[in-house]
Backbone bond lengths (Angstrom), bond angles and torsions (degrees), N, CA, C in turn:
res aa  C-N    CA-C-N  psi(-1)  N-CA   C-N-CA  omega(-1)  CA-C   N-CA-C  phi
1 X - - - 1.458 - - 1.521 109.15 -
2 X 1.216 114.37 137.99 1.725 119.69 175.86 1.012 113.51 -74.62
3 X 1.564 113.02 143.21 1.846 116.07 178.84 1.154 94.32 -66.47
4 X 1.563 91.52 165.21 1.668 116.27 177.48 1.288 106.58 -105.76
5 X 1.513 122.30 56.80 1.792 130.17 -154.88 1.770 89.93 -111.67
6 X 0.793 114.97 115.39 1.789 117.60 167.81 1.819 102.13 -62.98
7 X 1.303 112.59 156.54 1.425 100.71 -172.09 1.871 104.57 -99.63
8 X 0.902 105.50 -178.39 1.703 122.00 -154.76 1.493 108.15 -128.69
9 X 1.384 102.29 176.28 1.858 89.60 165.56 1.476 121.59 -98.57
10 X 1.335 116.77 153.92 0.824 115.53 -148.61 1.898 103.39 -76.24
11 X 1.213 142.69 147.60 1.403 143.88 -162.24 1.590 112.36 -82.79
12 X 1.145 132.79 120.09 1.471 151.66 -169.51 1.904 96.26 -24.97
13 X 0.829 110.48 171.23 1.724 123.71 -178.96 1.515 93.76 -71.36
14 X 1.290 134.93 -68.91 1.152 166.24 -178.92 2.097 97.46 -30.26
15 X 1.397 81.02 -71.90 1.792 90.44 178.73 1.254 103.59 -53.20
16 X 1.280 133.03 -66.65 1.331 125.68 -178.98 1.439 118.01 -38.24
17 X 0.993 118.96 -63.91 1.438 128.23 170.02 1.823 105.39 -15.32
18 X 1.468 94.63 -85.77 1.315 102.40 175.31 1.565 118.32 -42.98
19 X 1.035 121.42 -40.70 1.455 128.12 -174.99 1.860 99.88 -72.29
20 X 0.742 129.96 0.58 1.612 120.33 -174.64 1.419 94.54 -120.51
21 X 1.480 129.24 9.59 1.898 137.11 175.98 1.676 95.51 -110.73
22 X 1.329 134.86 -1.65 1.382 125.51 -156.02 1.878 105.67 -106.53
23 X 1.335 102.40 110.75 1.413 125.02 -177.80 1.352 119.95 -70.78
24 X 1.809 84.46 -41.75 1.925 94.06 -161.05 1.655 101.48 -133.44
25 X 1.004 118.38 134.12 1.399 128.53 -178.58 1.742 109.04 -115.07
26 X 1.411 113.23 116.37 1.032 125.10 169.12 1.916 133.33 -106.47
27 X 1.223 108.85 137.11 1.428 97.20 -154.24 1.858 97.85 -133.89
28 X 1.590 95.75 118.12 1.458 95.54 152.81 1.730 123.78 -45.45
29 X 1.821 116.99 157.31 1.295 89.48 154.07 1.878 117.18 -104.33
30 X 0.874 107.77 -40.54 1.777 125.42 -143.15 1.990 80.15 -76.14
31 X 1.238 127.53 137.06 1.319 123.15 -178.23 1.213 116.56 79.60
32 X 1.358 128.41 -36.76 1.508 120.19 -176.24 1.606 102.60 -136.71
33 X 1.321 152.06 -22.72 1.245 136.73 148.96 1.182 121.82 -76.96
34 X 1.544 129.26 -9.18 1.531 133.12 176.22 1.354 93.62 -165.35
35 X 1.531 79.04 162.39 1.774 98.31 173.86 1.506 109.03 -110.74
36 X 1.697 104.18 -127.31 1.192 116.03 -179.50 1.346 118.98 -64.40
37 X 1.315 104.01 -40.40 1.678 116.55 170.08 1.428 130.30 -41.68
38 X 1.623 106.85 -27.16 1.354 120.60 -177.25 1.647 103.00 64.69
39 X 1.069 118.90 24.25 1.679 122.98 -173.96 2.056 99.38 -122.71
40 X 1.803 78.34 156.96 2.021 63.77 151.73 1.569 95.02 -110.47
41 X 1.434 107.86 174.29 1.548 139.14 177.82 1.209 93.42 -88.94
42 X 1.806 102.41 137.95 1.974 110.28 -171.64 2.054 91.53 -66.83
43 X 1.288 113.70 -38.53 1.326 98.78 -166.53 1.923 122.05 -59.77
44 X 1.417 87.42 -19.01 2.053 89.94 170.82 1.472 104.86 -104.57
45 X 1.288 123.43 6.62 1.599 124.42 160.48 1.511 106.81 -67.74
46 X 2.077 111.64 -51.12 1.402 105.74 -173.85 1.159 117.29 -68.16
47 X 1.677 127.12 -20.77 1.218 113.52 -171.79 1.519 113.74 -87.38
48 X 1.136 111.66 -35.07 0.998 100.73 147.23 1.554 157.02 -29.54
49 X 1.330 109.82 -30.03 1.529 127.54 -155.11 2.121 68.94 -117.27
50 X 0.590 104.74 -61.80 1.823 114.25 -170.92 1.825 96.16 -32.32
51 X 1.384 123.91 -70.18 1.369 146.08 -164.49 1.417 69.85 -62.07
52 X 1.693 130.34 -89.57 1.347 101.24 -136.24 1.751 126.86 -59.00
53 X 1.471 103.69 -12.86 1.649 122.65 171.43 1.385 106.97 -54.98
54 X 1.162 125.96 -30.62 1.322 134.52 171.05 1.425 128.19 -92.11
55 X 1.605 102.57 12.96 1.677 95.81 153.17 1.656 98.08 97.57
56 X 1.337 119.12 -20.46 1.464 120.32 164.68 1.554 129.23 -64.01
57 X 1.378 134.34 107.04 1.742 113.62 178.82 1.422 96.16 -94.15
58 X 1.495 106.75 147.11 1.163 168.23 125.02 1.701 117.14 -20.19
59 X 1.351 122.98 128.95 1.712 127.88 -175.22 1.260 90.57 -170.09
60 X 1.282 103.47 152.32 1.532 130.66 146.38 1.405 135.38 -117.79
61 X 1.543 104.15 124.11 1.480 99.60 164.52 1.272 124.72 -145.61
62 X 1.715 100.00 137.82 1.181 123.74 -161.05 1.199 122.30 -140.18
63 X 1.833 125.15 158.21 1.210 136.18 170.02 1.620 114.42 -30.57
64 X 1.295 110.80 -48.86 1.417 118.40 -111.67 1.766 74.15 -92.77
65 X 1.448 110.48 174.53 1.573 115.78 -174.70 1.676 105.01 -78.39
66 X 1.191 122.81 -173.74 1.309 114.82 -171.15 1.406 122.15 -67.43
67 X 1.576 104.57 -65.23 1.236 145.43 162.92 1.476 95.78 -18.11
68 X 1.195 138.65 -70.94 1.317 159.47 166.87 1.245 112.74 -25.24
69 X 1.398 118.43 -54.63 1.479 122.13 -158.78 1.359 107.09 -105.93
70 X 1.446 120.04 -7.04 1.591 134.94 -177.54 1.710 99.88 -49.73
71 X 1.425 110.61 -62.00 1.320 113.42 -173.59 1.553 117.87 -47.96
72 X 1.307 122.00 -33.49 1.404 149.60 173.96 1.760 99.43 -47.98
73 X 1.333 113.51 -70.69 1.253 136.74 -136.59 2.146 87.85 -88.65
74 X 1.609 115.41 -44.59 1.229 111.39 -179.88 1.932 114.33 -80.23
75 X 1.527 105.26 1.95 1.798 125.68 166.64 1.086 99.86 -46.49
76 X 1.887 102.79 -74.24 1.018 110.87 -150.17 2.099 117.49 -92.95
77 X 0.819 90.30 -0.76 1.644 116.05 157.21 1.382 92.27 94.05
78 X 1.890 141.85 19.45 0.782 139.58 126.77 1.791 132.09 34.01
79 X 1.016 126.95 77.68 2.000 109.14 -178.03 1.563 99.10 -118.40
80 X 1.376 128.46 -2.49 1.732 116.91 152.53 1.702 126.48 -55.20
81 X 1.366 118.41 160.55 1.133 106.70 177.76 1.271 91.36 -77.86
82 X 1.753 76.81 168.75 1.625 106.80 -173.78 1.608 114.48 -101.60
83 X 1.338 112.15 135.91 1.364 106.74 -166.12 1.691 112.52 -110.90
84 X 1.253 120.51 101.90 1.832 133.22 -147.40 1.306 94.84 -111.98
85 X 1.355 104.94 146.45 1.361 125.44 164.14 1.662 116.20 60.99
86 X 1.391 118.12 63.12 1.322 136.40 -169.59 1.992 99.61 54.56
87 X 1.267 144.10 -20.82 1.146 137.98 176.41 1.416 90.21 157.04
88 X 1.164 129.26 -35.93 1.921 122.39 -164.40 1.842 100.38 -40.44
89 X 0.879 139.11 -31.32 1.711 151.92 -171.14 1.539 104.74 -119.60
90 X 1.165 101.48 105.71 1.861 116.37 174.60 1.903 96.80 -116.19
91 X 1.163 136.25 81.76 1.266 143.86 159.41 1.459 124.29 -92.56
92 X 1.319 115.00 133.51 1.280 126.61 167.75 1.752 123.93 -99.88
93 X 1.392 116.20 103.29 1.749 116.69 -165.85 1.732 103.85 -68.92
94 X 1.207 111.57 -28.82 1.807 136.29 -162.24 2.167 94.04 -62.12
95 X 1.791 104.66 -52.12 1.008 99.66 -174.73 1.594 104.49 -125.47
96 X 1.536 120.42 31.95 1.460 115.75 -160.40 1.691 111.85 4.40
97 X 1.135 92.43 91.33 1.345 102.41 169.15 1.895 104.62 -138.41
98 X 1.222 106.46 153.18 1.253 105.60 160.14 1.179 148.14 -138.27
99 X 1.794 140.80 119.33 0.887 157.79 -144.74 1.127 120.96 -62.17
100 X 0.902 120.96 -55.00 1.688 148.85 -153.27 1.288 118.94 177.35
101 X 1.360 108.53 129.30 1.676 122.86 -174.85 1.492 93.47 -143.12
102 X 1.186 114.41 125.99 1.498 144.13 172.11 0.936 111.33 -80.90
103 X 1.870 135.51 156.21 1.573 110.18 138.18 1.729 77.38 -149.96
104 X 1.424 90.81 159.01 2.024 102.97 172.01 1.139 113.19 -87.00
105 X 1.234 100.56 155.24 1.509 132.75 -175.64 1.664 103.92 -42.55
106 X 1.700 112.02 109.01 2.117 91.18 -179.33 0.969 112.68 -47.96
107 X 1.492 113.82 -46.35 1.818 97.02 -158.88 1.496 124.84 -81.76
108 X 1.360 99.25 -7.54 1.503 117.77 153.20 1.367 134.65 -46.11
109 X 1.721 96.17 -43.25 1.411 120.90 -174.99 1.689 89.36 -81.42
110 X 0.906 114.97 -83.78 1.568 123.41 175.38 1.770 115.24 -11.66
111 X 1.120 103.56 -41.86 1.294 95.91 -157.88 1.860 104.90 -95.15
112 X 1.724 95.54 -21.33 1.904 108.70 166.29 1.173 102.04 -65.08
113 X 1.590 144.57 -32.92 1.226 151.10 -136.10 1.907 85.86 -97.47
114 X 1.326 92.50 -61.84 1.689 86.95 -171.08 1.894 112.33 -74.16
115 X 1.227 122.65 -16.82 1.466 124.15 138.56 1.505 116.12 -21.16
116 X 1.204 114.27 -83.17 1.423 143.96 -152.61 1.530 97.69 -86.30
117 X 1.825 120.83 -5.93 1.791 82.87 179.30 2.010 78.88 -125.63
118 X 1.454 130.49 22.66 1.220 128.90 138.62 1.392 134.17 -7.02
119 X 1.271 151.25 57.28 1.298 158.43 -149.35 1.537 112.58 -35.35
120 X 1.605 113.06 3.64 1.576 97.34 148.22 1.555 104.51 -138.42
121 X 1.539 120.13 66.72 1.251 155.40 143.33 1.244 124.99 -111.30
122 X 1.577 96.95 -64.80 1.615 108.18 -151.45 1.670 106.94 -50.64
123 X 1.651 130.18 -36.92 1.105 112.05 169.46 1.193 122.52 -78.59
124 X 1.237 122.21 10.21 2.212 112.72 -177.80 1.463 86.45 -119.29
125 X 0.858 132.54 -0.97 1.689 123.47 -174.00 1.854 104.48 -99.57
126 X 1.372 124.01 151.29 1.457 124.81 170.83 1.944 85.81 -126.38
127 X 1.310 122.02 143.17 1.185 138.83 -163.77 1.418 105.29 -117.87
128 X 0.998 146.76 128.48 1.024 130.32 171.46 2.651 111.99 -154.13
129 X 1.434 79.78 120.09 1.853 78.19 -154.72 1.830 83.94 -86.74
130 X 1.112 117.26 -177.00 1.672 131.84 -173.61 1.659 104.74 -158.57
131 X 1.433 92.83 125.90 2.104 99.92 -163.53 1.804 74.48 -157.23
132 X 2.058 98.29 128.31 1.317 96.77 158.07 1.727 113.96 66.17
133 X 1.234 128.76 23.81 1.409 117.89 -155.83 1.153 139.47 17.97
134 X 1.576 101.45 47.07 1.229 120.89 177.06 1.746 106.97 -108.68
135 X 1.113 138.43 141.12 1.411 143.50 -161.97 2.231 91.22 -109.14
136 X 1.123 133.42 129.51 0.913 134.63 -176.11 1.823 114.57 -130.74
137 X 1.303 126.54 117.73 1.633 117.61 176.48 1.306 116.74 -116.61
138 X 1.125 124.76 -160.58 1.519 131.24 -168.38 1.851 86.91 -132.07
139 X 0.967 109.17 -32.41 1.597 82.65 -176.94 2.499 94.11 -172.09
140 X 1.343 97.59 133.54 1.353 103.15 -157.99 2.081 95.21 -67.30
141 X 1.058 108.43 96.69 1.301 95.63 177.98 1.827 112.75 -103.65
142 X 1.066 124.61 175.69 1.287 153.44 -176.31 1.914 100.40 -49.66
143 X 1.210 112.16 -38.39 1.728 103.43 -179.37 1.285 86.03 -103.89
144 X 1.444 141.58 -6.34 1.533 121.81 168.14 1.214 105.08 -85.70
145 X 1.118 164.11 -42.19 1.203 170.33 99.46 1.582 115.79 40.95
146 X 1.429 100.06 -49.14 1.375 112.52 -140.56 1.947 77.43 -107.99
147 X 0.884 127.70 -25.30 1.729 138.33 -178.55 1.576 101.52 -94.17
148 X 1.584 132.44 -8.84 1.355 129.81 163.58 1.473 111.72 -101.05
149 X 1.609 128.06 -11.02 1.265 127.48 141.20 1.398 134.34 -34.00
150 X 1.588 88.97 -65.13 1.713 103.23 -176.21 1.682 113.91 -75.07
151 X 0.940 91.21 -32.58 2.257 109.83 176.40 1.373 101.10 -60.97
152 X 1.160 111.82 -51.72 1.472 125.12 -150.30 1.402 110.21 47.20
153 X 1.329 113.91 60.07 1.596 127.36 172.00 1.681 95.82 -133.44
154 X 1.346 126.97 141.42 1.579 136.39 -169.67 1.563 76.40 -118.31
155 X 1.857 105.22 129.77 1.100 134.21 171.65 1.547 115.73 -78.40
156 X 1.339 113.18 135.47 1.756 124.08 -165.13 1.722 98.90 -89.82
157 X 1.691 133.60 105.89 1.212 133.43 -163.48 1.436 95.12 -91.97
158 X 1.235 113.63 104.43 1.889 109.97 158.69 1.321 126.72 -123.45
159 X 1.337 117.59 33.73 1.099 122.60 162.14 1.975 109.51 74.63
160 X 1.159 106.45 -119.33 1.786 96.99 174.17 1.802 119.79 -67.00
161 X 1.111 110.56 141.65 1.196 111.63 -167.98 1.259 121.60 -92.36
162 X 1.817 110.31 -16.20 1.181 132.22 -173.33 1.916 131.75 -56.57
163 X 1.759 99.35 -32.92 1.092 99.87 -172.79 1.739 98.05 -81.63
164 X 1.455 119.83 -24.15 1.424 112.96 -178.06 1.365 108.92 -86.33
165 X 1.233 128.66 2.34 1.546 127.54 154.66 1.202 119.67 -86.54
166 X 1.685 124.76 -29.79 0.874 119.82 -154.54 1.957 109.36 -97.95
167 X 1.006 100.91 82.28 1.476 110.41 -175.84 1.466 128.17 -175.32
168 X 1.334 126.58 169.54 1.346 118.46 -178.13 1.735 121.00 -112.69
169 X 1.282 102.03 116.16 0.897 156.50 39.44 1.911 100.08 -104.58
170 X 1.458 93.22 162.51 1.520 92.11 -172.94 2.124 99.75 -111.53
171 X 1.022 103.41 -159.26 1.519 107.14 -149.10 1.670 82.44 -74.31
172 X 1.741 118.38 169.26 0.817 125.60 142.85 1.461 154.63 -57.16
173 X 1.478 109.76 -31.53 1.205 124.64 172.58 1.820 101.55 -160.78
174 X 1.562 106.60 145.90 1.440 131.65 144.68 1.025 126.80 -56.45
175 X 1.114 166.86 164.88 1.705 166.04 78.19 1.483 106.26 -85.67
176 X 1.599 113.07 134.34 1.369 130.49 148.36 1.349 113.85 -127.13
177 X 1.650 111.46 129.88 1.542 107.50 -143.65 1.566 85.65 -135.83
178 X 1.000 113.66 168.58 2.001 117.13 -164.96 1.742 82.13 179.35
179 X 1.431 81.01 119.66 1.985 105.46 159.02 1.126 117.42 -68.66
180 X 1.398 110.45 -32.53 1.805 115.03 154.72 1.342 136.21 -87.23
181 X 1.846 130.19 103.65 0.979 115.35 -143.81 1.572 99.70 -97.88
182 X 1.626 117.85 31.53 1.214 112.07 173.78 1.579 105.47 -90.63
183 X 1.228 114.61 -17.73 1.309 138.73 -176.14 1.713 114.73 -66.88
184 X 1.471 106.51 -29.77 1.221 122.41 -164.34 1.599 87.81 -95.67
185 X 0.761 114.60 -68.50 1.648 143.06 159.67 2.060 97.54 -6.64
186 X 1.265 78.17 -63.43 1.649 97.85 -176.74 1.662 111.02 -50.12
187 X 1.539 93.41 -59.23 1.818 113.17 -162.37 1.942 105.82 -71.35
188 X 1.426 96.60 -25.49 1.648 95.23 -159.23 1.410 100.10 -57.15
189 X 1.783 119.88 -69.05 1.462 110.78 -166.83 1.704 116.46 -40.21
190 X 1.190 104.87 -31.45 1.836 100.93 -175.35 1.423 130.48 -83.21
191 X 1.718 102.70 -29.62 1.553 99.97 139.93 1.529 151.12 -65.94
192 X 1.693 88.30 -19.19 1.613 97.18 156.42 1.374 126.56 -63.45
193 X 1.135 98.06 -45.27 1.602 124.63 -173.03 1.555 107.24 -59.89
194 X 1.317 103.32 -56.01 1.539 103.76 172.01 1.363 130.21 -49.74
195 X 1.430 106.64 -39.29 1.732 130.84 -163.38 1.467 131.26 -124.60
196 X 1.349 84.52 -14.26 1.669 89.46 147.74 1.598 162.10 4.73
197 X 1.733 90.75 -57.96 1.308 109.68 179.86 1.961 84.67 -136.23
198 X 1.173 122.70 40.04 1.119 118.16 166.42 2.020 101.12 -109.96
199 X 1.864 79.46 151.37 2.180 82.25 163.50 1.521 151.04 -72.32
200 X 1.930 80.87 64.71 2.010 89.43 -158.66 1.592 99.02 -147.24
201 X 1.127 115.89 140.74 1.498 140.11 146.90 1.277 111.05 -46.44
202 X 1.347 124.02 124.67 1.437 124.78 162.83 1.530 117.46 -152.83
203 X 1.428 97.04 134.18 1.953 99.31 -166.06 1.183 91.55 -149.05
204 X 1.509 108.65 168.43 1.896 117.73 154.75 1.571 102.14 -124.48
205 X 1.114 104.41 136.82 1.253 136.99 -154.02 1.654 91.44 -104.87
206 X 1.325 129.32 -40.31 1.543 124.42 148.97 1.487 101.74 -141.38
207 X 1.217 106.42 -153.89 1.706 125.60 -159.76 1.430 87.87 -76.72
208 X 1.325 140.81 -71.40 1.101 149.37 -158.93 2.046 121.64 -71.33
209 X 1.148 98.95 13.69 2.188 100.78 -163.87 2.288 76.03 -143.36
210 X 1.639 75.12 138.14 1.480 95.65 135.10 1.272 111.99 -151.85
211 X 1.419 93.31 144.83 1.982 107.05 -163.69 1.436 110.21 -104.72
212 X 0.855 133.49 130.02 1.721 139.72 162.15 1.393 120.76 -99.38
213 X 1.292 135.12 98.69 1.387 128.31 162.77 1.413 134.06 -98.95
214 X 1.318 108.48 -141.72 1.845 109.42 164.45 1.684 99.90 -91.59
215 X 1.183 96.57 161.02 1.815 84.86 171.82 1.073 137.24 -87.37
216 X 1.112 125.23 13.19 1.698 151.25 156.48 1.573 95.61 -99.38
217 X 1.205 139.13 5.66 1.741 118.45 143.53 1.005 133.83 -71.60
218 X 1.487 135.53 50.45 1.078 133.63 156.41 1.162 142.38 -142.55
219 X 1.552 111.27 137.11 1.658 97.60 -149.75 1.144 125.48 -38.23
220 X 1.323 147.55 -44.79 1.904 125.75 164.31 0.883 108.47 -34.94
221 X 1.551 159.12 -11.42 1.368 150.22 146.36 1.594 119.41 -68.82
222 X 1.216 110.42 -50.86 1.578 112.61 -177.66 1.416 109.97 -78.85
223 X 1.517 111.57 -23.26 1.806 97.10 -172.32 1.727 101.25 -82.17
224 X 1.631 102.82 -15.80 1.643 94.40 -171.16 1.504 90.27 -91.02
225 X 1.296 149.19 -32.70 1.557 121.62 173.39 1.537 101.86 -88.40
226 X 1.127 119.37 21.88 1.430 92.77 144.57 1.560 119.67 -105.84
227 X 1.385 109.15 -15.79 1.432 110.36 174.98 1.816 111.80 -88.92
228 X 1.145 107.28 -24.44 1.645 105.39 172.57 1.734 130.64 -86.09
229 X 1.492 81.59 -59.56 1.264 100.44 174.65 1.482 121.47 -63.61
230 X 1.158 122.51 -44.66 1.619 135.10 -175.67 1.287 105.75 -109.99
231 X 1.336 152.59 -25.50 1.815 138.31 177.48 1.665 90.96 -118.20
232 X 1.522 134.38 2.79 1.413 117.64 174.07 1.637 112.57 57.64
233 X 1.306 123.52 20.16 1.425 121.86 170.96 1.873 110.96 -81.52
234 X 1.052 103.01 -170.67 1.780 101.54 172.69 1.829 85.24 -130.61
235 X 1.493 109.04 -168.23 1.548 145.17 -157.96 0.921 91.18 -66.59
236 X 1.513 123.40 -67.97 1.324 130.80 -146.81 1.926 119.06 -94.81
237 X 1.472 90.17 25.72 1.495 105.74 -163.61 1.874 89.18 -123.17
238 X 1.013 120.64 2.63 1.647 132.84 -161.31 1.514 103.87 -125.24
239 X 1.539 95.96 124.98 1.803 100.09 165.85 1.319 117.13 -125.37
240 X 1.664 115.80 141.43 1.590 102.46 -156.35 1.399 83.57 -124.36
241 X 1.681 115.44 151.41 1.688 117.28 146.75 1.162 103.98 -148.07
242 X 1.950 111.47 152.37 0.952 110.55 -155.30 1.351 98.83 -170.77
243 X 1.357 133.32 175.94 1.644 100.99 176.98 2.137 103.68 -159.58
244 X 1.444 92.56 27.14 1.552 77.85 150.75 1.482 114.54 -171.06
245 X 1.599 125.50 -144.81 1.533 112.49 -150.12 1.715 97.02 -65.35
246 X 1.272 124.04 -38.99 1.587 125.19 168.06 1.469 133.39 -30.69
247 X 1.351 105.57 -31.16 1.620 110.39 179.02 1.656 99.52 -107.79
248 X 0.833 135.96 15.07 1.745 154.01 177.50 1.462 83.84 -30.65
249 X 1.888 101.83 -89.20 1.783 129.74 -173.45 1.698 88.22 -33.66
250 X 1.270 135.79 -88.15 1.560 141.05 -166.51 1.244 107.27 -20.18
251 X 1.465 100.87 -83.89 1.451 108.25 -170.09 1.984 123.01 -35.88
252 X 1.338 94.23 -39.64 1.388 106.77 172.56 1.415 122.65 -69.98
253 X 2.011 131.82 -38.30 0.727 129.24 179.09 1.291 116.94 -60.21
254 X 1.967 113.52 -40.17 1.521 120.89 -132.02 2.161 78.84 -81.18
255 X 1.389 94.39 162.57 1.719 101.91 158.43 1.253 116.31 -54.12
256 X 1.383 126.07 -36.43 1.099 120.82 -141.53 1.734 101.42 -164.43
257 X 2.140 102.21 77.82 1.361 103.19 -145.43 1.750 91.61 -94.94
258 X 1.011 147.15 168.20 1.700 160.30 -179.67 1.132 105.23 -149.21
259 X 1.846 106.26 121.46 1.488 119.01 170.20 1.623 98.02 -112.97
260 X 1.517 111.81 148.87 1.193 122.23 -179.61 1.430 112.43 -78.03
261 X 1.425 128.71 162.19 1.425 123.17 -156.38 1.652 111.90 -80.17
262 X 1.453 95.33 -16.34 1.903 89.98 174.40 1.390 95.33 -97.95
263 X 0.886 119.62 1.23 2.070 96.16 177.60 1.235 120.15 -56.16
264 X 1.282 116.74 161.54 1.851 115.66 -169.30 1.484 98.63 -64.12
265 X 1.408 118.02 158.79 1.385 149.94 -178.31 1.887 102.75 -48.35
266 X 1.347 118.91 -46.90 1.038 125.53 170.54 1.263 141.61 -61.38
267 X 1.576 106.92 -42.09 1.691 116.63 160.53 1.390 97.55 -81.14
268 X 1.297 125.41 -34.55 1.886 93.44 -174.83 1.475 110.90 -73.70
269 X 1.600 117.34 -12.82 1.363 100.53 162.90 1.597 142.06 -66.19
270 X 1.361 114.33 -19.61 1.358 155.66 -148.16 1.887 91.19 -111.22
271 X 1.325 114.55 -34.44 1.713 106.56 -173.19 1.681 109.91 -90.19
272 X 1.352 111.92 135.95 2.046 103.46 -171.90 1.555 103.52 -63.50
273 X 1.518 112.03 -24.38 1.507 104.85 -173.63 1.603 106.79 -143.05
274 X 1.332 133.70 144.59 1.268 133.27 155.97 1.673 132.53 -114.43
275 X 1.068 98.69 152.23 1.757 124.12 -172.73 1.225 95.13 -67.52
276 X 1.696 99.12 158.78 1.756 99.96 144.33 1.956 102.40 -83.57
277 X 1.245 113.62 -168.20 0.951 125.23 -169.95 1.736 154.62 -94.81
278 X 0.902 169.31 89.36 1.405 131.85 -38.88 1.467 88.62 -104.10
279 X 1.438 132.71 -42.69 1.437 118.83 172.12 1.767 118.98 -40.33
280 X 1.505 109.81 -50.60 1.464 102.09 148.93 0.995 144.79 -55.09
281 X 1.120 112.11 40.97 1.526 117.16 -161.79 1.725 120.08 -7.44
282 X 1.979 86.06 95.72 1.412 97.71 -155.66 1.928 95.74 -94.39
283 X 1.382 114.29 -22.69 1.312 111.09 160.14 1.290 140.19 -65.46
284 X 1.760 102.61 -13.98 1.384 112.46 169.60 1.912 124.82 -77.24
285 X 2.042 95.32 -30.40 1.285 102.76 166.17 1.232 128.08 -77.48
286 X 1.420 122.55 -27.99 1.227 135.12 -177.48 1.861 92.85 -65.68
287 X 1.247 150.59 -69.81 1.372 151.71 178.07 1.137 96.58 -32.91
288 X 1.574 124.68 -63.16 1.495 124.74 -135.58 1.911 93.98 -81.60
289 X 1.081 101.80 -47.11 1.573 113.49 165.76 1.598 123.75 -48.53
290 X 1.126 116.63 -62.89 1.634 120.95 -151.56 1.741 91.61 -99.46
291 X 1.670 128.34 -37.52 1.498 130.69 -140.80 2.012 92.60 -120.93
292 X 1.270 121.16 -40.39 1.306 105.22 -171.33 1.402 108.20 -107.40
């Protein structure tokens, strides 16, 4: 049966080019494999299933913890590893094996921790550390709640967060998450400012998260060992889409990088071509366009 994809413009001489070298297709989820629905749309299921009929594999990489994105990755009938938690977690479910496991810097973690519980934070902030694909908080609040909906992962409440950071190896990832993203808005320049020239990854992945990892967590690291290191492809054999400050590193590594049409002003400058948007099933045009 034919997608129900409205057609697009057609992609520069140049893009094409590149698009007829692309082996491996890599895909954010949250923004560009689903929207609000938390589903995918049957029309980026077929193209999907279409590309891989054609000899193309298929990956995901994403924020979100593993556990989380598994369901994602067995959608789309998926058997690459899976690339979790901005890249810090490179796992394969096909042969449980694992690739790469990250964790951040403790005193890094430690020192975001006492940031974030600052007495004009600690109440607008929800905290939440990740050890083991396990999701861990200090106390189940209202944006944690509302972020174990969409995860469908139930957050582990233990009160201080410190003794499970404080060790070696230390957690995998940070999150400080605010339902208000003026808040985030607020906090970002000063955690930059602080950490800067410290040994950590730090992005927002949307308006509402800021993430802390190792500094090789982020996908331009994990999509290129998963395309080098583990399938032996090069750059320009890789197509990425993705659609915000998180897939930044990606979009730039892959040959042939795609930002979705709402992504910030900055990654869509940085992507050779853009989607419409993920309710438009902007991953379905980007395939049907650039891959079939």
């Amino acid at each position: 049966m034919a997608m129900a994809v409205p057609e697009f413009p057609t992609p520069s001489a140049d893009v094409a080019a590149k698009a007829s070298a692309i082996a491996l297709l890599v895909l954010d989820i949250d923004g560009t494999l689903c929207g609000a629905s938390n589903e995918i749309a049957p029309p980026t299921l077929e193209a999907i299933a279409a590309v891989q009929d054609r000899g193309v594999q298929v990956a995901i990489a994403t924020g979100r913890m593993y556990r989380s994105a598994l369901r994602f990755q067995k959608t789309i009938g998926a058997t690459l590893p899976l690339v979790a938690y901005q890249g810090a977690l490179i796992h394969c479910p096909e042969a449980d094996r694992t690739h790469l496991d990250l964790r951040i810097d403790r005193q890094v973690a430690l020192d975001l921790l006492d940031l974030y519980e600052q007495p004009q934070w600690r109440d607008r902030l929800s905290v939440h550390a990740y050890d083991g694909d396990r999701l861990y908080v200090r106390e189940l609040t209202p944006g944690s709640r509302r972020y174990a909906e969409r995860t469908r992962v139930q957050p582990e409440v233990i009160g201080d967060l410190r003794p499970l950071i404080d060790r070696e190896p230390s957690v995998t990832k940070l999150l400080a998450l605010s339902p208000n993203p003026d808040e985030i808005a607020e906090l970002w320049p000063q955690v930059e400012a602080q950490f800067r020239d410290r040994p950590v990854y730090l992005t927002r992945s949307n308006a509402w998260f800021i993430e802390a990892a190792h500094p090789n967590a982020h996908k331009g690291h994990g999509v290129r060992y998963l395309a080098e290191n583990v399938l032996g492809l090069t750059a320009d054999q890789v197509m990425f889409v993705g659609d915000n400050f998180n897939d930044f590193e990606a979009i730039t590594y892959a040959g042939l990088g795609v930002a979705m049409g709402d992504a910030p002003d900055p990654v869509k400058a940085i992507a050779q071509w853009v989607a419409p948007d993920v309710e438009a099933c902007g991953v379905a045009h980007a395939i049907t366009t650039l891959l079939l």
